[in-house]
C-alpha positions in Angstrom: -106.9 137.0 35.8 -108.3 137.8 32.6 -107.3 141.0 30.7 -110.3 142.9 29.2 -111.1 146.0 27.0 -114.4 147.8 27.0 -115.5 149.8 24.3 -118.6 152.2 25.1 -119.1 155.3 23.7 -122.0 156.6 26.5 -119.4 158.1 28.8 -121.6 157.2 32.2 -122.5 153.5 31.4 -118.6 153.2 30.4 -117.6 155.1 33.6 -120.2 152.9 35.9 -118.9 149.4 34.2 -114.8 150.5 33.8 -115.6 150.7 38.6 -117.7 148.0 38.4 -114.9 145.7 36.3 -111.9 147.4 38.5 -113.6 146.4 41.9 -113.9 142.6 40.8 -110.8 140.2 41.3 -111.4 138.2 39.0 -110.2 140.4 36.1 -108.2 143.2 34.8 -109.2 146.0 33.1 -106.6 146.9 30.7 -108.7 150.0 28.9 -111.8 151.4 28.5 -112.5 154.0 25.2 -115.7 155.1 23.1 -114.2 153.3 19.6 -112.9 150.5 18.4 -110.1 152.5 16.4 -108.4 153.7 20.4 -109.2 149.8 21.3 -106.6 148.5 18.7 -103.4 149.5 20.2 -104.3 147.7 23.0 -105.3 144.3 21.4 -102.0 142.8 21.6 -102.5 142.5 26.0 -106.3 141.5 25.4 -107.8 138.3 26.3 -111.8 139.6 26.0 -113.3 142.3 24.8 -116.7 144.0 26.1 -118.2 145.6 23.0 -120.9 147.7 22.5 -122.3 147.3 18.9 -123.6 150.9 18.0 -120.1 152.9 18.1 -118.8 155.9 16.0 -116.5 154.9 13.1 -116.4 151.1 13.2 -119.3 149.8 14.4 -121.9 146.3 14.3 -120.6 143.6 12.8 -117.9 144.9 11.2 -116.6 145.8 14.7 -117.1 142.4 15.8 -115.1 140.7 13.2 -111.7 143.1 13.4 -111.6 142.3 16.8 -111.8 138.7 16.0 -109.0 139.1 13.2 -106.9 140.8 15.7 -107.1 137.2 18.0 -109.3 138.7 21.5 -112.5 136.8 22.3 -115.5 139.9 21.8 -118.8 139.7 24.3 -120.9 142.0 23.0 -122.6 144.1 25.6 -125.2 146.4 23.9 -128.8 148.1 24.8 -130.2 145.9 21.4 -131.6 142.8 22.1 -132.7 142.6 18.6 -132.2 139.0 16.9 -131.1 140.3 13.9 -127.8 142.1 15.8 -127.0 139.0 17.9 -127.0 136.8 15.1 -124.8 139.3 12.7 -122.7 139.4 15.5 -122.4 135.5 16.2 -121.7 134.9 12.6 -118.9 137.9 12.7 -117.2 135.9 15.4 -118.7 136.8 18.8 -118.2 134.7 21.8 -121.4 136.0 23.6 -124.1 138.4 23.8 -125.3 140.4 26.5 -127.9 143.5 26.9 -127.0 146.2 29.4 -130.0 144.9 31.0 -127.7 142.7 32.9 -126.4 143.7 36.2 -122.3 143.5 37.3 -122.2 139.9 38.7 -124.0 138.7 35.6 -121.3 140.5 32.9 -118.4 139.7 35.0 -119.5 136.0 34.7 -119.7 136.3 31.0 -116.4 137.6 30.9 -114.6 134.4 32.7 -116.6 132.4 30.5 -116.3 133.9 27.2 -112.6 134.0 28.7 -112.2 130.6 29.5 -112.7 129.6 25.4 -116.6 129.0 25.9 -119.7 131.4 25.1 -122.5 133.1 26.9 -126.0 134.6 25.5 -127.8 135.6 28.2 -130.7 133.1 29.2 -133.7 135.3 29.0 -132.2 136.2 25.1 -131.5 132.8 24.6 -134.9 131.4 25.4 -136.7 134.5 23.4 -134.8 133.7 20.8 -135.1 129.8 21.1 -138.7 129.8 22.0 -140.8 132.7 21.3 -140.3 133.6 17.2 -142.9 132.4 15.7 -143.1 131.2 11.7 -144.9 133.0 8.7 -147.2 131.3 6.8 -144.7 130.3 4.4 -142.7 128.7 7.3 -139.8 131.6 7.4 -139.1 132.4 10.6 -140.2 135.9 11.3 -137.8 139.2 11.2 -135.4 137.1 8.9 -136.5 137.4 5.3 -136.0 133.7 4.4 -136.4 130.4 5.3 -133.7 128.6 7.5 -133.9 125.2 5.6 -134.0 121.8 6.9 -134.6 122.2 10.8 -133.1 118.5 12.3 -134.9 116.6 14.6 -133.7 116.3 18.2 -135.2 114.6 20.8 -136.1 116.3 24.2 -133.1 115.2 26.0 -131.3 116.8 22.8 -133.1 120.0 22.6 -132.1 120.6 26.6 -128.6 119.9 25.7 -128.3 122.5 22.9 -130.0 125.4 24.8 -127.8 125.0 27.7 -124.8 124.7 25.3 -125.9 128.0 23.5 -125.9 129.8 26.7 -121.9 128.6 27.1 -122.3 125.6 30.0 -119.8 123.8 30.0 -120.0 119.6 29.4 -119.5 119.3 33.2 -122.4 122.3 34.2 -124.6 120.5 31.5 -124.5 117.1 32.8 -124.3 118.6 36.7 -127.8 120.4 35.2 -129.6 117.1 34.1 -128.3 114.7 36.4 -126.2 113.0 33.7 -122.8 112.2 33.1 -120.4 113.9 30.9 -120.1 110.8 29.1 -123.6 110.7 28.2 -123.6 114.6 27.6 -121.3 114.1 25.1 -122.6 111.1 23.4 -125.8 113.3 23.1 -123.7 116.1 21.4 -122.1 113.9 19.0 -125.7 112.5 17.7 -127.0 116.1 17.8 -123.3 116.7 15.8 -124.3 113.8 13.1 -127.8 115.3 12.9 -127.2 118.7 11.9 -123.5 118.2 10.3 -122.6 121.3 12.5 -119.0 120.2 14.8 -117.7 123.4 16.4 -120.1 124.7 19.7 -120.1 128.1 18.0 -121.8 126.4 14.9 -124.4 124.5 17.3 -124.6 127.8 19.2 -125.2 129.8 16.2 -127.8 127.3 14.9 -129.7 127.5 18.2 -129.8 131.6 17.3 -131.0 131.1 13.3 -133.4 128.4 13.9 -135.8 126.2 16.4 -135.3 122.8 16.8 -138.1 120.4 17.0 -138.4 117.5 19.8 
């Protein structure tokens, strides 16, 4: 059972999510407080932490990345589904990103997962973010002020890959997914690996956020 903190400061979205969490089996909630700063004493017993990203005192990224120093996995859980917030917070240290757009089953799922030592970005953020940015004239990729540099070319099979691993599958859902093997899922990640020069799945996951790949 995994022990998890949530950190809301909207005291009926905390109240609603602190039942939902306590009715579900699968986890146990160890506290549920409006900052990060009543969140620390309780770090220590913490496997995952549900954060919200807009908090009074420490807040956003910074938030993100003192729960990461303090060794608990964070799934942000936040009303932004701004690209800018999710990939601050998947460079601070984030093991997923959710919007409170998602209902009970779907957060509790991200919990075991994120839980589990994999990540979760909720598929409808994932594919906005994977599919629907478009480039400026100058080839920056919009909202970002900058260009994202070489962008490595993957074949189909590889593009399919990477999105399922940014939205946390596992080698086993991924091959289960395409009708492949896991042997041949992970000879796909280690050319995709060689491509790009990026090893860990939070690299690959956060390169997924930054840029597009192209088949």
């Amino acid at each position: 059972m995994r022990r998890v903190g949530l950190v809301d400061d909207h005291p009926l979205y905390l109240e609603g999510l602190r039942r939902r969490l306590l009715d579900d089996g699968r986890v146990e909630l160890v506290a549920a407080v409006p900052s990060v700063e009543e969140l620390e004493p309780f770090c220590g017993g913490l496997e995952v932490v549900l954060l919200d990203l807009h908090l009074p005192g420490m807040s956003g990224s910074s938030a993100v990345a003192c729960l990461v120093r303090a060794g608990v996995r964070v799934l942000v859980l936040t009303a932004s589904s701004d690209p800018d917030d999710v990939l601050d917070a998947m460079t601070a240290g984030a093991s997923g990103y959710l919007t409170k757009q998602a209902g009970g089953e779907e957060i509790v799922d991200a919990v075991i997962r994120v839980g589990d030592g994999g990540t979760y970005v909720s598929p409808a953020l994932a594919g906005y973010l994977l599919h629907d940015q478009p480039d400026d004239a100058g080839g920056e990729r919009a909202g970002h002020g900058g260009t994202t540099g070489h962008v490595p070319v993957l074949s189909s099979r590889e593009r399919q890959i990477l999105d399922l691993l940014a939205q946390g599958e596992r080698d086993e859902d991924i091959a289960e997914a395409l009708c492949i093997s896991v042997h041949t899922v992970r000879s796909h990640l280690d050319r995709i690996r060689a491509k790009t020069g990026r090893r860990r799945r939070a690299e690959l996951t956060r390169m997924v956020l930054e840029e597009p790949t192209v088949g």
